[in-house]
matplotlib code that plots the C-alpha trace (Angstrom):
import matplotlib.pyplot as plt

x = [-9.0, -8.6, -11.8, -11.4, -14.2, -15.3, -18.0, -21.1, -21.9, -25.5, -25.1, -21.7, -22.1, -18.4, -17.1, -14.3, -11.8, -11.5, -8.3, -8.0, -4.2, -2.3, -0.6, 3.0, 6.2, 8.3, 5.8, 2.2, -0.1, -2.3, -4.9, -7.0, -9.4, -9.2, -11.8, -14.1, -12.3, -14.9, -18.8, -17.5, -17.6, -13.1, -11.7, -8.2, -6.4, -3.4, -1.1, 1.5, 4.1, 5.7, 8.5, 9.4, 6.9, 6.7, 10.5, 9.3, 7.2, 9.6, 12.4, 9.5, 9.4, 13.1, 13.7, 10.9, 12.3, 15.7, 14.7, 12.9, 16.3, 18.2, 15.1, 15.5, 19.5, 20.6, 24.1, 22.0, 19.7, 20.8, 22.1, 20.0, 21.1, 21.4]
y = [16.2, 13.1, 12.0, 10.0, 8.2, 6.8, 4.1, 2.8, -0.7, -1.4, -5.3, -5.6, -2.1, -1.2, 2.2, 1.6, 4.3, 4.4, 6.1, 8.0, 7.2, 9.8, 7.5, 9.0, 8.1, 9.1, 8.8, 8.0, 9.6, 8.5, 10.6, 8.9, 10.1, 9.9, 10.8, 13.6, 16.5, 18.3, 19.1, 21.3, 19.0, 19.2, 15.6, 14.8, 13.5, 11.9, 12.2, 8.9, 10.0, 6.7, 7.6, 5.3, 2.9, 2.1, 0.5, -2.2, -3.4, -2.2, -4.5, -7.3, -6.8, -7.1, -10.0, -11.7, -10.5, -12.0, -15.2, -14.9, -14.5, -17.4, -19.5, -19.3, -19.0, -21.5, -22.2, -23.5, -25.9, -29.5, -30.9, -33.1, -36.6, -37.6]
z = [-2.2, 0.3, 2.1, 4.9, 7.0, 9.8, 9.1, 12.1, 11.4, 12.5, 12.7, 14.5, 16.7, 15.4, 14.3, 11.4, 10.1, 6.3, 5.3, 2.4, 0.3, -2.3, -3.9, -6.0, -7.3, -4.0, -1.5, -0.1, 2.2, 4.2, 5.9, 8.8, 10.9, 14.7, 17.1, 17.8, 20.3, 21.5, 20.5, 18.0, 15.3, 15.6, 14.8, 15.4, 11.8, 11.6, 9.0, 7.9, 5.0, 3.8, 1.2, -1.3, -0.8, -4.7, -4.4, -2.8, -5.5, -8.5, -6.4, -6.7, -9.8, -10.4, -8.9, -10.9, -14.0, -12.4, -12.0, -15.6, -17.2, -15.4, -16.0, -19.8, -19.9, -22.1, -20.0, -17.5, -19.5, -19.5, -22.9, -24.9, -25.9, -29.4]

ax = plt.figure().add_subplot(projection="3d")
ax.plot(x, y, z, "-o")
ax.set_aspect("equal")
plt.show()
């Protein structure tokens, strides 16, 4: 169950949106709420699907790893003096 919000400030007078995120493997959601449509108590939501999100970090990741591996190669170390 997602539970977005929208938060009053007393001190600065503003009204923020708190989205709520499903986080998976292949995709996140987002779920944020818009503004009130009628007297109802209706509120518009909208809806984000970002696929594939988590590749960006795992190809982060592997390029770290990357530069890891050419950082401890030993054909790339300069030779020692005896």
């Amino acid at each position: 169950m997602l539970h977005p919000e929208k938060r009053a400030y007393a001190s600065g007078g503003q009204v923020m949106t708190e989205a709520a995120l499903d986080g998976g493997l292949s995709r996140d959601l987002y779920v944020a709420l818009g503004e009130p449509l009628d007297q109802n108590g209706t509120w518009a939501l909208r809806l984000y699907v970002k696929p594939y999100i988590r590749l960006i970090w795992l190809g982060a990741l592997f390029m770290a790893l990357g530069g890891f591996v050419v950082a401890f190669d030993k054909r790339f170390r300069r030779p020692v003096a005896a």
